[in-house]
C-alpha positions in Angstrom: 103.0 54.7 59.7 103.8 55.9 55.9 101.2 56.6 54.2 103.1 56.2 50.8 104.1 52.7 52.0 100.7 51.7 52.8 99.4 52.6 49.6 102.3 50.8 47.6 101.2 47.6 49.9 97.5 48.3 49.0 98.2 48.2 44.8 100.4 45.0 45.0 98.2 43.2 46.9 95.4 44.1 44.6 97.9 43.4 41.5 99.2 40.3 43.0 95.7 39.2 45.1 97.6 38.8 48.5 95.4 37.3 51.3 95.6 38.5 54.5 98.5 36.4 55.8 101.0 37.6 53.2 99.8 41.0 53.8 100.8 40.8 57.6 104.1 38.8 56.1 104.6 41.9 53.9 103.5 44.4 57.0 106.0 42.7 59.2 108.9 42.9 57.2 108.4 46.4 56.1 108.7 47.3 59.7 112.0 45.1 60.5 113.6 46.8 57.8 112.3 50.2 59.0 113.2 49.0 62.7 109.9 51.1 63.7 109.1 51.1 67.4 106.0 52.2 68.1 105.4 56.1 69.0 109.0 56.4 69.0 110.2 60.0 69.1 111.8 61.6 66.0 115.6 61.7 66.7 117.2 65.6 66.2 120.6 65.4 64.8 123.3 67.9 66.2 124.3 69.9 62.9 126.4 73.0 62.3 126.5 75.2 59.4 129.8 76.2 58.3 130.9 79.2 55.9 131.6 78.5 52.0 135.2 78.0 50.9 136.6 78.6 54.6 140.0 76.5 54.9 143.3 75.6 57.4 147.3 75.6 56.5 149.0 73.0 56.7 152.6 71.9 57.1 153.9 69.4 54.5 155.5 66.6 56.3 156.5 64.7 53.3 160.4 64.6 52.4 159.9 66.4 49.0 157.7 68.9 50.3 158.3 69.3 54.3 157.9 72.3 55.7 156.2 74.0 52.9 152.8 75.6 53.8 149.5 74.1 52.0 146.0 75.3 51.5 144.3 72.2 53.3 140.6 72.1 51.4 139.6 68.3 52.9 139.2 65.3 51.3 142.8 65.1 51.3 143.1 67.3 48.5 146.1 70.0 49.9 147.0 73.3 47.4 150.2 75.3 47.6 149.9 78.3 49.5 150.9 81.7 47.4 153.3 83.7 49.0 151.1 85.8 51.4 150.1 83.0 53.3 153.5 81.0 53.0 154.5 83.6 56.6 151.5 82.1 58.7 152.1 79.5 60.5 150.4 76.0 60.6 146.3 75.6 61.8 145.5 79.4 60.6 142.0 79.5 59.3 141.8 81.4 56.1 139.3 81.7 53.1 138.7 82.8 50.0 138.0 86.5 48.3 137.8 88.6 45.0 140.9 89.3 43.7 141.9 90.5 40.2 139.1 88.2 38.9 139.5 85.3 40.1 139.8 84.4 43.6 143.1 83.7 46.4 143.4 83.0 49.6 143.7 85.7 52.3 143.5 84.9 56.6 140.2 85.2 58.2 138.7 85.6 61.6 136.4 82.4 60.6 135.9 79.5 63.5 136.8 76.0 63.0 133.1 75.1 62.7 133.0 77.1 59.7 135.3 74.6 57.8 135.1 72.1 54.9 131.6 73.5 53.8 131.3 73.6 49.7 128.7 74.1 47.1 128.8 70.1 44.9 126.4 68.8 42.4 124.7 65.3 43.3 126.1 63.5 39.9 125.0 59.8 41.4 122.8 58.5 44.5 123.6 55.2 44.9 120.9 54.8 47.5 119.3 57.6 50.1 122.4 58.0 52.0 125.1 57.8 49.6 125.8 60.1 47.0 128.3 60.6 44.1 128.9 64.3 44.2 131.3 66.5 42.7 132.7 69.3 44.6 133.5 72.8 44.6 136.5 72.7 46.3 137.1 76.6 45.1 141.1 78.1 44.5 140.9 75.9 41.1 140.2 73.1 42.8 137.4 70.1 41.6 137.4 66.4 43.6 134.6 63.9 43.1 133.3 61.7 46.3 131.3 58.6 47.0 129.8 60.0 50.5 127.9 59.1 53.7 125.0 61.2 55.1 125.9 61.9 58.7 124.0 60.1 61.7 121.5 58.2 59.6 121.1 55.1 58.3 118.8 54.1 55.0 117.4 50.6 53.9 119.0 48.6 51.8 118.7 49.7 47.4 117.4 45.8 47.7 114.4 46.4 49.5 111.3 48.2 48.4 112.3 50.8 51.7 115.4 51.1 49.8 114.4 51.7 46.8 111.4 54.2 48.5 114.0 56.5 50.5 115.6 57.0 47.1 113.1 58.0 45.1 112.3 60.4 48.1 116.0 61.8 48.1 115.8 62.0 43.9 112.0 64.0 43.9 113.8 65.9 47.3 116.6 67.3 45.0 115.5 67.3 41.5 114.4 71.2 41.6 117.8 72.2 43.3 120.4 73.3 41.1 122.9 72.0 43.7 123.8 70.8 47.2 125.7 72.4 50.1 127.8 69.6 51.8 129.3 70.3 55.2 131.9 67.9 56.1 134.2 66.9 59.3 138.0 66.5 59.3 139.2 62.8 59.4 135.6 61.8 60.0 135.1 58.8 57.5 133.1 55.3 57.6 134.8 52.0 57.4 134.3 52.4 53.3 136.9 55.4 53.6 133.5 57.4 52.7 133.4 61.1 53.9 130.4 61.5 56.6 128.8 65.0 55.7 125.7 67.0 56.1 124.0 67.6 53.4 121.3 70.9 53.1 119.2 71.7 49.7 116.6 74.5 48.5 114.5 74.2 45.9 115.2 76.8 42.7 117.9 78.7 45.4 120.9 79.6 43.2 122.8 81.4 45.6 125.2 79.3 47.5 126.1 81.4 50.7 121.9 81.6 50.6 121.8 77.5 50.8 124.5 77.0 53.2 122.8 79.8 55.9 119.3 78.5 55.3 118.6 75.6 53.8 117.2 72.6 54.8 119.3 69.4 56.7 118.6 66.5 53.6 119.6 64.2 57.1 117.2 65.5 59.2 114.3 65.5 56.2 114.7 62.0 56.1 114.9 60.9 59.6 111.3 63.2 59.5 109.9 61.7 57.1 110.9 57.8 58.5 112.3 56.5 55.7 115.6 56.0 57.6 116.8 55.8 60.9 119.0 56.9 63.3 122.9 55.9 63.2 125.4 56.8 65.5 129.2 56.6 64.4 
């Protein structure tokens, strides 16, 4: 069903002179990697968009620090709240504004599905669904990640699919000057990577802009059937 594939398949067997029996071969295994079913639906994944730099408090628990109140930005990367915020209490949603010029912490009337959303840079993609990024934590803050792309599932860097869905995801992002990554609290894979969404657009340099608008990198590639669907 891809045309890209079938032309690929075309110029080997011309380069290599493939008869028709290692064609089908070739035909056969592209699909078992692919794990296409004929006129099988497109799967829609359930996504939410959350709002930049939009954080809880925490409560240290820890013996040197416990009951001291934290920024909590995700990834398991916890700041010390300044003194405004050290008088609310535990699981209050706050976020970040203009102050002085540079920028603190102040509460907000955000959701929860606003959280752990953050402009990163793509410094790595170790194959279609798992980047190397570097994130914008904001409040000073700077953690790099080996990720997961939420709900999908890509072929192997081993296989020509592999190696295909890449060189999508790498053409894909190229003309973006960065990601938006929306993560979940405690949701990892059993590498300890962090499952996130993932949205991009092209030459768009304004982050609150990407994060409202742009498009799901997941979804794109579940479209385009150059991975399939994974359920956690």
């Amino acid at each position: 069903p891809d045309p890209s594939a079938r032309r690929e398949l075309a110029r080997r067997a011309l380069r290599e002179n493939l008869n028709t029996r290692q064609i089908q071969k070739e035909v056969i295994r592209y699909k078992a990697a692919h794990k296409i079913v004929p006129d099988q639906p497109v799967p829609k994944l359930a996504a939410q968009r959350g709002r930049l730099y939009t954080y809880r408090l925490a409560e240290a628990v820890t013996p040197l620090a416990k009951g001291n109140v934290f920024v909590d930005c995700g990834f398991r990367d916890w700041y010390p709240a300044k003194c405004a915020l050290k008088s609310l209490t535990k699981d209050t949603i706050v976020e970040t504004v203009v102050s002085g010029g540079s920028f603190e912490a102040v509460k907000s009337g955000r959701a929860e599905k606003d959280l752990y959303t953050y402009r990163a840079i793509v410094k790595e993609l170790v194959d279609a669904d798992t980047p190397w990024a570097e994130i914008d934590l904001g409040l000073g803050g700077v953690t790099l990640q080996k990720l997961r792309l939420r709900g999908i599932d890509a072929p192997e860097i081993s296989t020509a699919a592999g190696r295909r869905a890449k060189r999508f995801v790498e053409k894909l992002l190229k003309p973006c000057p960065f990601i938006i990554v929306k993560t979940y609290k405690d949701q990892s894979d059993k590498y300890d990577r962090y499952l996130v969404d993932v949205y991009f657009l092209a030459g768009e340099t304004d982050a609150s802009k990407v994060a409202a608008h742009g498009e799901l990198l997941n979804q794109r590639l579940l479209d385009e059937k150059l991975v399939v669907r994974y359920r956690e």
